[in-house]
Structure formats: structure tokens, C-alpha cells
Residue, then its C-alpha position, 0 to 999 in steps of 0.5 A: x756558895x757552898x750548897x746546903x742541905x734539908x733537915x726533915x723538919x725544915x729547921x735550921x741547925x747552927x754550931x758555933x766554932x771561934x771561925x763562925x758557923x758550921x753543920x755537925x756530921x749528917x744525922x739526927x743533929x741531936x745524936x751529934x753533940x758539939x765540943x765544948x769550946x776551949x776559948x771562952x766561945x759558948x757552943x749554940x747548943x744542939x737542941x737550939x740550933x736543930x729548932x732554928x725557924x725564924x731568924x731576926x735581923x737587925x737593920x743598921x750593921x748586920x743587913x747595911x750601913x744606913x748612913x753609909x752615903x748620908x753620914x750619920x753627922x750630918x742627919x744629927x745637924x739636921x736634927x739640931x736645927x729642927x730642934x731650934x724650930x720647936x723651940x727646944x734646946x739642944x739635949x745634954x748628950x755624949x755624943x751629938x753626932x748620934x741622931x738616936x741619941x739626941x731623940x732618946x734625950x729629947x724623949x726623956x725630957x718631954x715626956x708624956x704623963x704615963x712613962x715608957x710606952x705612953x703616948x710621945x709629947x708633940x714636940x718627941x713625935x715631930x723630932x721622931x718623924x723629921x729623924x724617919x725623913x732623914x733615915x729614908x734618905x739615907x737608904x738611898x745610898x745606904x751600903x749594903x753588909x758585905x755577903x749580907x744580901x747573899x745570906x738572906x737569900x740563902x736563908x729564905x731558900x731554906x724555908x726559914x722565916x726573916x725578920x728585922x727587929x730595927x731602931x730604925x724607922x721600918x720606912x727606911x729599912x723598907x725602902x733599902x730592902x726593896x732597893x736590893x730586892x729583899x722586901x718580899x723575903x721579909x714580908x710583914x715581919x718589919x718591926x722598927x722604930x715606934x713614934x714613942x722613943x722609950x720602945x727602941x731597944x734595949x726595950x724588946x719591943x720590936x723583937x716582941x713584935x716579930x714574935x707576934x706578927x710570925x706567931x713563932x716562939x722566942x725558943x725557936x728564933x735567933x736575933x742577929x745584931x751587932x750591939x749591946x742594945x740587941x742582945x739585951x733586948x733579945x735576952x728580954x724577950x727570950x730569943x737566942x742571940x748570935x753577934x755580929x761584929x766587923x770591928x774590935x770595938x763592937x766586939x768586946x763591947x758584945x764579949x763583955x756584955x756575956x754575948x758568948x758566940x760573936x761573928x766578924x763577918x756575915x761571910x763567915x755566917x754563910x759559908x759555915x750555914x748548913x741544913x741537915 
């Protein structure tokens, strides 16, 4: 891993290259402007990456991939079959093979009076909770991002506070951090999924809450994630967004959502982080 140096203000300092993340010449980084990018990439710009203290994580994609080892399909099928315990008919979905998506479905047809933040009904909360015990589950043999691990080490080392703003139930995002040793890094900054569906993003929600429980400003943040969902609700919160995308579909699914500064690998983060 290549070493890594201190600002004096223990802050962060990212510039976005097409390559990934590189450290500016040493100095005050603000007296170092970064060129602008020919290609279509935005430059994290110099005041934002010298004020960098907090990054957030999302879970699924950027840390592991839950449903590595319990495929995402299969949790679905349990899901389906819960749901004709309850009584409940199978939500209209593009995609039943998506557990989140048959949750949202299910959410917005049995809804509480009140709307989006008010208590789930019985039968949402009860799907919410069978969908958890399926997501701890999976963390057993969830797959870790490759270089992710390494990443978050690096970053905590650093000085700089961790946090994971997740869809998932922060049970299991729990469960697999501890499995890799990663849990104290994080410590009480883990903000998944409510029992009420409605708050999982795009709501900022989760990234709001990490906002509170670390009481560092939005400006001085940088959610990482890996799609849409993510950057919308990171935009809605006021945190500066940095993608993460190992395939071409999420990436021009990122590209086209105007997510200017878009990263292939998690290696590519870390070999390129420095601190000043």
C-alpha cells in the first residue's frame, strides 16, 4: 500500500483524475489548483477535498456483496412465500427476483395513514423484519469488495471518522463488519434500513442520520455508493458524492444521473488516497 501522509488539519484531500484519486504536490492543497478535466470527469474541487473528515459507506456494493453466498433470488422466494402466510398477494414488480423491491411494493399498498415517515402497517413491519433475518443470513457468507477491507483501515488510521448509510438492516451490515474485523472502526455511525420502507433511499434518511450521530457537517463529508439511490439521497442531504461502479451498467446508470466523478474499483480509491 503506498504510504500516506497528514495535513495538519488531519482533513482528507481527494482529486479526481479518469484513473481514480490522486494527492495534489505537497503544500497548502488550496494553493494547488487541480486541472480541469478533459473528458467529461468533475474535479472534486480543492476546498472539498482539503475539508474531507467523515466518509460514508454504503453497505451492499462499495464494502461486499451481501448476497454473494445467499443469492439475492433466493431471499426473494422466501419473501413471496411470507407473503402468502399474511395473506397478502404477490406486489406487481419488474423484478421479483429483488427482496427490496417486493418490500417497497408491499409498503405502498399497505400503508399507514399519515404517508412516508409514519408508522409501517402490521403486515410491511412483518415482511421488513422477515427480510432483516434473511439479510443477516446472508452476511455470513456475504463477499467482501475486493481491496475494500484495506480501504477502510487506511481511512480510519487516518484520523477520519466511518460511517455506512445502508438499505440494508444495520443488523447485518453489523454482523459482516464484525466478521472482518471492521465494526469498531465504524462504531455507532451505522444507519440502515427503518422498519418503515419509505425512508430507505432515495430518502436521505440514513445519510441524515449519520449526519446527526457523528455531528459533522454534510460539507465536510463524502458518501460512497454505487447507484442512483445513493447519490440521490446524498445530494438531498447536502453530502458530496463519489461513485463507485465495477460494471458498465452501473456506471453509466451513475454517468447518466450527472455523478461527475465515477470509480471502477475500490483499489483504484486507495492506491490514489493521500493525506497532505
Amino acid at each position: 500500500m503506498p504510504a500516506r501522509g497528514r495535513s495538519t488539519s488531519g482533513n482528507a484531500w481527494f482529486s479526481m483524475t479518469p484513473s481514480g484519486l490522486q494527492s495534489p504536490p505537497r503544500g497548502n492543497c488550496l494553493s494547488n489548483p487541480v486541472p480541469s478535466p478533459t473528458d467529461g470527469w468533475r474535479v472534486l474541487d480543492d476546498e472539498l477535498t482539503c475539508r474531507t473528515r467523515c466518509v460514508i459507506f454504503d453497505f451492499d456494493g462499495p464494502l461486499c456483496k451481501l448476497f454473494g453466498g445467499y443469492p439475492a433470488h433466493e431471499v426473494a422466494r422466501v419473501m413471496v412465500g411470507h407473503l402468502g402466510e399474511l395473506g397478502l398477494p404477490v406486489p406487481a414488480v419488474d423484478d421479483l427476483d429483488d427482496p427490496h423491491a417486493i418490500l417497497r411494493a408491499t409498503a405502498a399498498g399497505h400503508r399507514a395513514p399519515g404517508g412516508a415517515g409514519s408508522p409501517a402497517g402490521p403486515a410491511v413491519v412483518e415482511l421488513e423484519s422477515r427480510l432483516t433475518a434473511e439479510e443477516v443470513r446472508a452476511a455470513a457468507s456475504a463477499v467482501p469488495t475486493p481491496h475494500a477491507d484495506d480501504l477502510v483501515r487506511a481511512l480510519a488510521a487516518d484520523g477520519l471518522t466511518l460511517a455506512v448509510a445502508s438499505n440494508n438492516s444495520p443488523l447485518a451490515v453489523e454482523r459482516y463488519l464484525r466478521s472482518r474485523g471492521l465494526a469498531e472502526l465504524f462504531g455507532r455511525h451505522i444507519h440502515g434500513r427503518r422498519p418503515d420502507p419509505s425512508l430507505m433511499k432515495p430518502d436521505p434518511d440514513s445519510v441524515r442520520r449519520v449526519l446527526q450521530s457523528t455531528g459533522i457537517n454534510s460539507a465536510h463529508c463524502l458518501m460512497i455508493g454505487d447507484a442512483v439511490s445513493d447519490h440521490t439521497a446524498a445530494r438531498r442531504a447536502g453530502v458530496p458524492f463519489l461513485g463507485f461502479a465495477p460494471d458498465d451498467r452501473r456506471a453509466e446508470a451513475l454517468r447518466g444521473a450527472g455523478v461527475g466523478g465515477v470509480l471502477r474499483s475500490m483499489e483504484a480509491v486507495d492506491q490514489k488516497l493521500r493525506y497532505m
